[in-house]
N, C-alpha and C positions, 0 to 999 in steps of 0.2 A: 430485690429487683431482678435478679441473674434469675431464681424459683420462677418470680411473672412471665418472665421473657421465655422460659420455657415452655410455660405453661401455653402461651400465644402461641408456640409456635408449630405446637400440637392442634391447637382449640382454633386457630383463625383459618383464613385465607392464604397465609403465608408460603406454606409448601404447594399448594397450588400456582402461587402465582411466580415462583423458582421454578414450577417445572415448566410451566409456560415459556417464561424467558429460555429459559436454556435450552427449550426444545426448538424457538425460533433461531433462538443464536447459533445453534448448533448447525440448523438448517443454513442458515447465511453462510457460514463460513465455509461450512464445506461445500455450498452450490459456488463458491471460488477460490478452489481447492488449489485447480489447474496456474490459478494465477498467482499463489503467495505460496508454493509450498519450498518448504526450507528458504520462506524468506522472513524472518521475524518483524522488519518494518511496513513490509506489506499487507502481512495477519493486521498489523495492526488498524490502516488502513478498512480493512475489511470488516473488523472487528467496531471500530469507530461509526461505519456509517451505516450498522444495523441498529444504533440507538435512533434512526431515523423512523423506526417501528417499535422498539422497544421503551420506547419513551412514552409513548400514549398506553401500550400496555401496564406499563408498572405504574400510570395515574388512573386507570381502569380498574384495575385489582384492588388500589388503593381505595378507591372510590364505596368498593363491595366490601371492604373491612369497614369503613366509615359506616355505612348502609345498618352495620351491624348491630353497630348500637344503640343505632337510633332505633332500629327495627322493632329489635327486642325490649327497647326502652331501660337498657340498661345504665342507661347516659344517666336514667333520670334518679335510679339508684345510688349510683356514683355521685352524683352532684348530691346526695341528701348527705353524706359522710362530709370530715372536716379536714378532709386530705385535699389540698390544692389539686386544679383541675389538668394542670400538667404533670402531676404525679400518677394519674388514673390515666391519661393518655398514655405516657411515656411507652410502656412496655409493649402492647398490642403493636405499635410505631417502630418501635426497637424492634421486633422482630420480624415486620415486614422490610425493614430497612435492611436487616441481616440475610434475610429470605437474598432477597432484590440482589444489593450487591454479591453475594454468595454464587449466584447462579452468573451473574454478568463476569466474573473472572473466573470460574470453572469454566469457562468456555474460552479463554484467555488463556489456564491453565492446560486444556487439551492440547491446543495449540502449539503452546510453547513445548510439549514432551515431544511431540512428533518431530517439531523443528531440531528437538535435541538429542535426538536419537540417531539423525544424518549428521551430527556434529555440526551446525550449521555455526550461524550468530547470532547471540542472544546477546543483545545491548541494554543496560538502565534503560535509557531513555526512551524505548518500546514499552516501558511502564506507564510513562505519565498518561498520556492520549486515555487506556483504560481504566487508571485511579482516578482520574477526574470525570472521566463519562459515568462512573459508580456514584458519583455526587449527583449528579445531574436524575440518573433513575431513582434515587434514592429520594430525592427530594422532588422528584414525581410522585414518588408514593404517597408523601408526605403531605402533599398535596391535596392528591384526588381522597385521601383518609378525613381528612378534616373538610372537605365539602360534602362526603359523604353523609357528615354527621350533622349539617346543616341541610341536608336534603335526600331526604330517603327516599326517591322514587326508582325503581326497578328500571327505569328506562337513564340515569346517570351515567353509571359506566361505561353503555355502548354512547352517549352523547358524547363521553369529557373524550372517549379516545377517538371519535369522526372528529371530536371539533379540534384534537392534537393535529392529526393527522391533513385536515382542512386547510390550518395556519400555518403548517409548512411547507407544504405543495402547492397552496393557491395563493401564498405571499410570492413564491420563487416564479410563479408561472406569471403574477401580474404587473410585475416588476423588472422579470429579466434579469438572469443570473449576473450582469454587471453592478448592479445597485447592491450596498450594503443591506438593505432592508431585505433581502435574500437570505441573509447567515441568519434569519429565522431558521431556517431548513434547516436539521440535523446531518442532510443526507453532505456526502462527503461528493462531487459529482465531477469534479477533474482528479483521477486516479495519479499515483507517482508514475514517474514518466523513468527513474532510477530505483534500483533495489537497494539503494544508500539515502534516499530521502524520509525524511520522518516529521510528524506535523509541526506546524510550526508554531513559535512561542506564542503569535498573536492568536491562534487557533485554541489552543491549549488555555488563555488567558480568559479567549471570550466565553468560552464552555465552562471555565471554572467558575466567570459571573452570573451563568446562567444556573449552574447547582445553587451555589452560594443562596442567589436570590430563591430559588424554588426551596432550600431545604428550612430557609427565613420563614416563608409566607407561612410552609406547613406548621413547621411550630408555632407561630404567634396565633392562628386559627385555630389551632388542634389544644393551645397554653390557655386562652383567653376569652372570653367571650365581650370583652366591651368593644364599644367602637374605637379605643386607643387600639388596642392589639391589632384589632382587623383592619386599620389604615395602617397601620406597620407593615401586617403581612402583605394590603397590597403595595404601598409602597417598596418592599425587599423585590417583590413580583416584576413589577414595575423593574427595577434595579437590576436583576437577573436580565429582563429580555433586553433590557438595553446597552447592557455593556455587550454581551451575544453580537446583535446588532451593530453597535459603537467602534467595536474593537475588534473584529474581524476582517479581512481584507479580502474581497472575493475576487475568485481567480487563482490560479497554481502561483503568484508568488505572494498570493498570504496564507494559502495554504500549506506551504510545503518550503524545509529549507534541509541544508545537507547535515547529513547526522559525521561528524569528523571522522569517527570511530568505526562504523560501517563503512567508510569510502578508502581508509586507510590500507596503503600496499602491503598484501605478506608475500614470502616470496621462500620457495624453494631451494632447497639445501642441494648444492651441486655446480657442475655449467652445462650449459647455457643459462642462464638466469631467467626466470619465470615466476612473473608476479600475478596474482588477483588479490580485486580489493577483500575487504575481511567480510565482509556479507558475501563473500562465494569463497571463499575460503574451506568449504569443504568439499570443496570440488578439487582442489589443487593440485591433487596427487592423478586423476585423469589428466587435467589439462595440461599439467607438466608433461606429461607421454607425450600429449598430442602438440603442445606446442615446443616442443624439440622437435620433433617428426617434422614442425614446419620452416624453424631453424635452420634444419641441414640441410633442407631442400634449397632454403635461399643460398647458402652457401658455396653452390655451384656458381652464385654470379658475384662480380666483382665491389670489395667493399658492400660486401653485405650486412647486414646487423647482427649484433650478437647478443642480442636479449630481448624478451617478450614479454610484454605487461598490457592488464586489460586496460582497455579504453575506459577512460570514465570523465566525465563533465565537470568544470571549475564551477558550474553555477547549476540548479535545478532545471530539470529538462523541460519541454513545451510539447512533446509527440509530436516532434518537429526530425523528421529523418535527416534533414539536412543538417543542423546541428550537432548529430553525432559523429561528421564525416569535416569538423572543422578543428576540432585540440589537435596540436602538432607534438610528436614524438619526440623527444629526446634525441640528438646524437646516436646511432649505434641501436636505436631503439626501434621495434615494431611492435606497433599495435593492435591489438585485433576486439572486435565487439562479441564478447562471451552471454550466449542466451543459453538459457534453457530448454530442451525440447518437456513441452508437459505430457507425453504420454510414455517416455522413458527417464526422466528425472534428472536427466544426462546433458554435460555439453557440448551445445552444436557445432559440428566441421571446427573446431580451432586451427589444427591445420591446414585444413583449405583456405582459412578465411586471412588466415597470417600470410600464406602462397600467394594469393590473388594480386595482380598486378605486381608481381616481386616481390612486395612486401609495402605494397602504396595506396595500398585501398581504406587505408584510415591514416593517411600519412597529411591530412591540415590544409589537401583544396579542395574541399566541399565535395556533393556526389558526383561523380562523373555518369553521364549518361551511357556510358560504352559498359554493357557487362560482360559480352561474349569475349574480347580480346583479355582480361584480366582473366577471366576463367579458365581460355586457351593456358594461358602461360603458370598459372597453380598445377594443371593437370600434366603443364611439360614438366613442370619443376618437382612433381611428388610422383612422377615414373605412371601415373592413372591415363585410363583412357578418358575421364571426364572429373568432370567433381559436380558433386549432388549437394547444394548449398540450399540448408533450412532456412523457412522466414518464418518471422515471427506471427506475421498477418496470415500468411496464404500454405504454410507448414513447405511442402516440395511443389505444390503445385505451379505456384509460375515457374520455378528455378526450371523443374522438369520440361516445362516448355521448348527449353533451349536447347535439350542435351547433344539433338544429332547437328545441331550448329556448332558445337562447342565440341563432340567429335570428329566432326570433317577437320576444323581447324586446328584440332593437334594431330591428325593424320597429317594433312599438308605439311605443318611446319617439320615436323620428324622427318617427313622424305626428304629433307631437306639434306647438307653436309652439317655435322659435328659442330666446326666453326662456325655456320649461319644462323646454326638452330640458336649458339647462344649470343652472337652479336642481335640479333632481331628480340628477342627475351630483355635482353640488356639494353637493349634502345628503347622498348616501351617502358620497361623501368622507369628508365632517364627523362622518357617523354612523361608518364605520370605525375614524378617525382617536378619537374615545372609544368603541372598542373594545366595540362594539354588537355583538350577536352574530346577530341576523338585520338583514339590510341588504335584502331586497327590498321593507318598506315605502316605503323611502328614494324607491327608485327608481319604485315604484308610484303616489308622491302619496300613501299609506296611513299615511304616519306620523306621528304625532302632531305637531303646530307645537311 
């Protein structure tokens, strides 16, 4: 059996349709490089919703192994011998299955060296999503090999993978991403909104009934030729798309649930204390600089905090900005929302971002509309003539908007007396801290005693 399987995987289609794969997958992942790097649950993510193309390719390929036998009529040689007919399938099968899965985790495998080469977070559970979508291509193959062998027309291939590709764009477009009958699509189409979310069980469950069923129908078709077999296969078929279907929950909260282990606090050896969760954990030794740096700037004002850990959500996110600006801080604690810049790999402003409004700009009442007056008061509080605050969306472009606002207003406050500069600093504090929604009186002297 191991001699066949080599033999196939010389002789068929196999190594071809591995480079295929891995040449797309390769392509996908790295065209969203910017958005998962050193993050292991987002690769995955990424990695996940390029089965939304690579699944009609590996029942394509399949199709053209099937094609083979029939072509050559070699099917008809095989069937004259007294070896059951799943024993003449099997290996050709075996080795496209090998081929298939082989190339979908080599590019799972790239992934994961790069991620671990920053020391980042490699979790189990960044496994499953990929072991199971290997079932899913696999029993694509399996698939499109055994209707190959039931119809040998040069034009199958390019049909079986339009008509993949057809039932899962044009079930999602005529449906409306709300309806179940949607998680036909492979495509993964609300992104993690945390770099601690990871698919969720019902996600994982529905995908595994759709290998299951798909690597069914290939064998009972590729096993069998009676009509028993082939109501089996389509029946597993049937089974497959409908647990898919049945058991998926469309929307980021069937999608996506929190991975424990990726959200979990590490925290630096020393004081002031400084935590990030374990998916940026190899960031810590920057942000620790920077988030002391921001520490002792609060420290000029009274009862200030003495510890700094990343912001992170009790439930999965919604790409809802207001959301992130509602968990409340601990006691003694300040918050700050740690991003990555992707064109330096680095994290952004912690210190300004912990400064900004004293230390109240993720302190548990939602966004405040004022950004000039928290800005004033980061750039008094860290001795700068401004602070250059990255976003995520817009990189420095809006921030940079504001700069000569946000320079005049810590020129004025500085000309001020010693004791004003920090009774006015301390009063917007105080003002942010009950969740006042204009804070430039605060800082003006304009606010009411």
């Amino acid at each position: 059996m191991i001699r066949q399987v080599r033999v196939e995987l010389r002789r068929s289609n196999a190594p071809a349709v591995a480079a295929l794969l891995l040449a797309i997958g390769i392509l996908g992942v790295a065209s969203m490089y910017s958005f998962w790097q050193g993050q292991w649950l987002r690769l995955g993510y990424v990695h996940s919703s390029a089965v939304f193309f690579l699944m009609p390719l590996a029942l394509a390929g399949g199709a053209v192994l099937g094609r083979r036998d029939r072509r050559t009529r070699a099917d008809e040689l095989m069937n004259s011998t007294g070896r059951p007919r799943w024993q003449r399938a099997l290996p050709a099968m075996t080795a496209l299955g090998v081929a298939v899965g082989a190339a979908h985790l080599l590019v799972l495998a790239g992934g994961a060296a790069l991620i671990a080469t920053g020391g980042a977070y490699l979790g189990v559970r960044g496994l499953a999503g990929p072991l199971v979508d290997v079932l899913v291509l696999v029993g694509a193959a399996w698939c499109g090999t055994a209707v190959g062998r039931l119809w040998s027309s040069p034009l199958l291939p390019p049909l079986l993978a339009a008509a993949a590709l057809v039932a899962q764009e044009g079930t999602s477009m005529l449906v409306g991403g709300d309806s179940k009958v949607s998680n036909v699509s492979l495509m993964i189409n609300w992104p993690p909104d945390t770099p601690w979310e990871t698919l969720s069980d019902r996600l994982l469950l529905s995908r595994l009934a759709l290998g299951a069923g798909l690597v069914l129908a290939g064998l009972l078709l590729a096993a069998g030729g009676s009509w028993l077999t082939r109501a089996g296969a389509l029946a597993g078929l049937a089974g497959g798309v409908a647990g898919l279907v049945l058991i998926g929950v469309p929307g980021p909260a069937g999608i996506w649930q929190l991975d424990a282990g990726a959200r979990r606090y590490v925290c630096a050896d020393g004081a002031p204390q400084v935590c990030v969760t374990a998916v940026n954990a190899h960031l810590l030794p920057e942000v620790t600089t920077e988030a002391r740096r921001g520490l002792n700037a609060l420290a000029k004002l009274p009862g200030a905090p003495t510890r700094a850990v990343e912001l992170r959500l009790d439930t999965i996110g919604s790409n809802d900005s207001e959301q992130w600006h509602r968990p409340r801080p601990a006691p003694g604690t300040v918050q700050f929302l740690l991003e990555v810049d992707p064109d330096t790999g680095r994290a952004a402003d912690v210190a300004e971002r912990i400064a900004l409004g004293g230390g109240t700009m993720w302190s548990g009442c939602g966004r405040s509309g004022d950004d000039i007056a928290p800005a004033i008061v980061a750039a008094w509080l860290l001795d700068t003539e401004t602070v250059r605050l990255w976003d995520s969306w817009t990189g420095y472009r809006y921030a940079d908007q504001q700069q000569e606002e946000i320079r005049a207003g810590v020129r004025q406050l500085r000309a001020l007396p010693a004791p004003e500069q920090l009774r006015r600093v301390t009063a917007l504090r105080d003002a942010a801290t009950r969740c006042e929604p204009d804070l430039m009186p605060a800082l003006t002297g304009r606010a009411a005693p």
